[in-house]
C-alpha positions as CSV (number, residue, x, y, z in Angstrom):
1,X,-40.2,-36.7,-26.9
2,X,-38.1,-41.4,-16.4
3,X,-37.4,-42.3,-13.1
4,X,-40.9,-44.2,-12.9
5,X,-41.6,-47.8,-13.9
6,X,-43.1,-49.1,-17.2
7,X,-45.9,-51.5,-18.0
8,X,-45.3,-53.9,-20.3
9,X,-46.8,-56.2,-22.7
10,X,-45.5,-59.6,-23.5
11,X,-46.0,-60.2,-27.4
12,X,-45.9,-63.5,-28.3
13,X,-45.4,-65.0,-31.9
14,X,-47.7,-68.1,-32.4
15,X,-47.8,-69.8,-35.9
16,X,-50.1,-72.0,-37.5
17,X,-47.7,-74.7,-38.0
18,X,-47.5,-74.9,-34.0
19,X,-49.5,-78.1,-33.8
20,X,-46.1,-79.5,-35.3
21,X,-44.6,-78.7,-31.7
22,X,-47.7,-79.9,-29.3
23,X,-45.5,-83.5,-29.2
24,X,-42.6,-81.3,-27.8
25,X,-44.7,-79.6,-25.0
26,X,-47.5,-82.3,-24.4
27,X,-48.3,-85.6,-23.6
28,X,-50.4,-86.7,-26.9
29,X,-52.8,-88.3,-24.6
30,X,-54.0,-84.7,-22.9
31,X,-54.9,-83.4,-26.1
32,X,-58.9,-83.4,-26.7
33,X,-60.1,-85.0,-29.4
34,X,-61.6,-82.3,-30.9
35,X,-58.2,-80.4,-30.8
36,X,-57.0,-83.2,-33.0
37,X,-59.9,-83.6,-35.4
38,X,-59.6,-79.6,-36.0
39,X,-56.1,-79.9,-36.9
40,X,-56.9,-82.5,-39.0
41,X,-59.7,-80.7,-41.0
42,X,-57.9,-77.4,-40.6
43,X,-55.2,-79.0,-43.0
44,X,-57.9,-80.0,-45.5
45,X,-59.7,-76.7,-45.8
46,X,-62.8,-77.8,-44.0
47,X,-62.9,-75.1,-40.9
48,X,-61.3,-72.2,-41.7
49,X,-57.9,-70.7,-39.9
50,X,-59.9,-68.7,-36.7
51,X,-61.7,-72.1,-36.0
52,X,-58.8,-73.7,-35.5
53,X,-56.5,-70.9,-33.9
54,X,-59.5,-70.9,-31.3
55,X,-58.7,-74.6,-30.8
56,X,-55.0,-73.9,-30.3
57,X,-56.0,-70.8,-27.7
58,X,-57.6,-73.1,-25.6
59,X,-54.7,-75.3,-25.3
60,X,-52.8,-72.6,-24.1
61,X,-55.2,-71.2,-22.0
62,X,-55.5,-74.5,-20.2
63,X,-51.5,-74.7,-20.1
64,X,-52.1,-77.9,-22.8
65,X,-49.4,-76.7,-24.0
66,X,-46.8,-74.2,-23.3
67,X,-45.3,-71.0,-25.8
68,X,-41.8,-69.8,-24.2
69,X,-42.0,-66.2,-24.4
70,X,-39.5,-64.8,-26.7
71,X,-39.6,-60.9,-26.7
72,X,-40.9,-58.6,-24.2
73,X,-42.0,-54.8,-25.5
74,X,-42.8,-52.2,-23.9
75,X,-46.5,-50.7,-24.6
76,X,-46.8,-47.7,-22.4
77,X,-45.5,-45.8,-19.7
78,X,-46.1,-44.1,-16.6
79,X,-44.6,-40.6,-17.2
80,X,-46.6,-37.7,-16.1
81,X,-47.0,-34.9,-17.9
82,X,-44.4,-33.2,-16.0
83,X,-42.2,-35.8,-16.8
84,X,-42.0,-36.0,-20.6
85,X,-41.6,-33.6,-23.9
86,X,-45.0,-31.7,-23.9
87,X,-44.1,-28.6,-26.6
88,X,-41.4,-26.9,-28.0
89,X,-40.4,-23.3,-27.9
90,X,-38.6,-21.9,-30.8
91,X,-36.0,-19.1,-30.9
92,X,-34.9,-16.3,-33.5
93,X,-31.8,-14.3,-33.2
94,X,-29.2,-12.8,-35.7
95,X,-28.3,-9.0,-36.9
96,X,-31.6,-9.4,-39.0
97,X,-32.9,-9.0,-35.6
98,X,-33.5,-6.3,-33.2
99,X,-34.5,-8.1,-29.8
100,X,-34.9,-11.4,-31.2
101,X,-37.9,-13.2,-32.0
102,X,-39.9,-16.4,-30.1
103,X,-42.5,-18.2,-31.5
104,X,-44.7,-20.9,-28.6
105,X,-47.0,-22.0,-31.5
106,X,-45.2,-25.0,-33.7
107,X,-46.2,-28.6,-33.1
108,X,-43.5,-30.4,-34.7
109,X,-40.3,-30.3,-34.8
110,X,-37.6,-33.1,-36.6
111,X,-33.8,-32.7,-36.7
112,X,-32.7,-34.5,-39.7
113,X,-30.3,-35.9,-41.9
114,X,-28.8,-37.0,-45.2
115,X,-29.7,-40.7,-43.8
116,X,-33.6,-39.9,-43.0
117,X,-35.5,-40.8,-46.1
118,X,-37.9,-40.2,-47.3
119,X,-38.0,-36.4,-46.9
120,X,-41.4,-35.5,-44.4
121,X,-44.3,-34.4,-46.5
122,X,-44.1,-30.6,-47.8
123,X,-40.7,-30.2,-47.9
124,X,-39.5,-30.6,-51.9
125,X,-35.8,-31.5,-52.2
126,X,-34.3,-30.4,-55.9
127,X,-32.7,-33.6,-56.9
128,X,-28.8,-33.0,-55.8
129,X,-29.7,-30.2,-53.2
130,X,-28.9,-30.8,-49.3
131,X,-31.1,-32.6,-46.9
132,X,-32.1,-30.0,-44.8
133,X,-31.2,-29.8,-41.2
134,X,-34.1,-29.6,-39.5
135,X,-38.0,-28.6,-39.9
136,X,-41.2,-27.0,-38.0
137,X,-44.6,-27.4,-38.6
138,X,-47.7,-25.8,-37.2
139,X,-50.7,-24.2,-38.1
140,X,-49.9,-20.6,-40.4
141,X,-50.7,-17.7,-37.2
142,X,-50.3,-14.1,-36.5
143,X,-47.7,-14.6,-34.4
144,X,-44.8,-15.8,-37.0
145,X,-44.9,-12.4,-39.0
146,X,-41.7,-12.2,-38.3
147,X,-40.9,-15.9,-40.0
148,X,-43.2,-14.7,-43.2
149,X,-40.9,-12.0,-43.9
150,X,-37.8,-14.3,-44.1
151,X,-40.1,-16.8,-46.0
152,X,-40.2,-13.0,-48.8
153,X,-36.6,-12.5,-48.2
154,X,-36.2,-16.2,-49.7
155,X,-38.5,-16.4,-52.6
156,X,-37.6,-12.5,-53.3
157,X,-34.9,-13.0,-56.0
158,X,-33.7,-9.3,-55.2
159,X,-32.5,-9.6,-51.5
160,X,-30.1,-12.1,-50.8
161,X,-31.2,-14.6,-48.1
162,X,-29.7,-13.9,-44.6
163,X,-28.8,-16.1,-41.9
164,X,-29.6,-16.6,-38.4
165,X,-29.6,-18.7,-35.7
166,X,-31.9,-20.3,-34.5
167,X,-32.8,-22.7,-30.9
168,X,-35.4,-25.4,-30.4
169,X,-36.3,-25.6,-26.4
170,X,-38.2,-28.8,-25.9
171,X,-40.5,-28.6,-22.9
172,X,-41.7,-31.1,-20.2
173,X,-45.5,-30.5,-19.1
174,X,-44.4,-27.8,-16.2
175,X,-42.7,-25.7,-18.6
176,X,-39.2,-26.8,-17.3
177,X,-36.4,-27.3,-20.6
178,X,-35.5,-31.1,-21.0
179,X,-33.2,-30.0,-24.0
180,X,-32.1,-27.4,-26.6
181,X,-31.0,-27.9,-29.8
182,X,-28.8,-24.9,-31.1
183,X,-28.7,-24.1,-34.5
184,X,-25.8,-21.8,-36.2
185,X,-25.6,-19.7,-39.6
186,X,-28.9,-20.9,-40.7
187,X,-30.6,-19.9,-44.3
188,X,-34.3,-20.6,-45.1
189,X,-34.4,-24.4,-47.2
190,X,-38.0,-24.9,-48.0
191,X,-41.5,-23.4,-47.0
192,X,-45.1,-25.3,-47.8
193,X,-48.7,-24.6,-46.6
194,X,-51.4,-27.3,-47.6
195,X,-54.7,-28.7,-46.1
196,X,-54.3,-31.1,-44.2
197,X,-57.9,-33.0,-44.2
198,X,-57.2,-36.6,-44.2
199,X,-59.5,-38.4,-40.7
200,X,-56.7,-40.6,-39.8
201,X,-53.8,-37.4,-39.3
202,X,-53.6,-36.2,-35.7
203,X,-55.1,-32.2,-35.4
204,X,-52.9,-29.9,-34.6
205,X,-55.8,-27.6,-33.1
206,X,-58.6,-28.4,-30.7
207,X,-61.1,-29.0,-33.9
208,X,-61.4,-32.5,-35.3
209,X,-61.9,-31.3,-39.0
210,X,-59.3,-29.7,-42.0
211,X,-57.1,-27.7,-41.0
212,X,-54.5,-25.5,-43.1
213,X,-50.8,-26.4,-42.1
214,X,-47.2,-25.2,-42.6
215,X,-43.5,-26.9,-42.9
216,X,-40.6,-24.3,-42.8
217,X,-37.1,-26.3,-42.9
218,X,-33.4,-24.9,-42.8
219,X,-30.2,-25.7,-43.7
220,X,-27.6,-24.6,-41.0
221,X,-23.6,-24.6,-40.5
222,X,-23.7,-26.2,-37.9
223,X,-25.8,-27.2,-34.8
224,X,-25.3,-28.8,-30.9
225,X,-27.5,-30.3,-27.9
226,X,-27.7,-28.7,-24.6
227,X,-29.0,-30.1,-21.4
228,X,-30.1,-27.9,-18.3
């Protein structure tokens, strides 16, 4: 979650203890007076620090002085739709299964590992236990019936759990695969619903108020990445 240029912003690190490098970059004589006398009264608390960082913007600005630029990052880019990860498309298969299963409706997907901590919220690890290898989250629908009844098989303590494998499709905007994670001999590690109503969480539907949400992780033998 390429072929077309980035924008770019230049970030640039300015301290307040750059008046101690004006003599370096300027002659002392090009400074305005009331650059100086800020600097001065800045250092005895009588203008506070935006006062004088406004004093030291407009030396810049006026090329008074000069900041080498140090890092360049880059703030956004000019992929289409078409051209980046857009959704993912998630796939069920194993004896448990007849045809198969597919579900079009998570929103999140993470592979992880014994390195990633902490743990993403709703998925409680027993001290000692495995890190699971990956997790999905979405909003609790009709359509993962199927995934509730291996969610019954887990907490069921009379059927043993049965495995499955399982593939992750990630999706560029036109529908076309960018990449699939396979995933082999995988058993059922943790399954959480909760409301998500905190304002500064991005919805997973259309509405911009609480919404109930799931996290189903697994643990798996093994897994690979495929490319088209």
């Amino acid at each position: 979650m390429l072929k077309k240029k980035f924008s770019g912003i230049l970030a640039i690190s300015l301290s307040l203890a750059v008046i101690s490098t004006i003599g370096v970059y300027a002659e002392t004589s090009t400074i305005p007076d009331w650059v100086k006398n800020n600097a001065k009264w800045w250092s005895e608390g009588q203008i506070g620090e935006s006062d004088y960082i406004s004093s030291l913007q407009y030396l810049i600005n006026q090329e008074i002085i000069k900041i080498p630029i140090t890092e360049v990052t880059a703030a956004t880019t000019s992929l289409s739709d078409n051209d980046r990860a857009m959704s993912i498309v998630v796939h069920y298969d194993g004896e448990i299964f007849e045809t198969g299963e597919t579900i079009y409706t998570y929103s999140e997907f993470r592979q992880l590992s014994s390195t990633i901590n902490p743990v993403p919220l709703g998925i409680q690890v027993i001290s000692g236990s495995t890190v699971p290898t990956f997790y999905l989250a979405g909003l609790p629908s009709k359509d993962k019936a199927m995934v509730y009844r291996l969610v019954d098989d887990y907490v069921n303590p009379g059927r043993p759990p049965a495995q499955y494998n399982i593939s992750v499709d990630v999706l560029a905007g036109d529908g076309k695969i960018i990449q699939t994670w396979n995933y082999r001999n995988c058993a059922l590690h943790e399954y959480s619903v909760y409301l998500e109503n905190s304002k500064e969480t991005y919805r997973f539907s259309d509405k911009d108020d609480s919404e109930f949400r799931e996290i189903i992780s697994w643990e798996c033998s093994g897994y690979n990445l495929t490319f088209p």
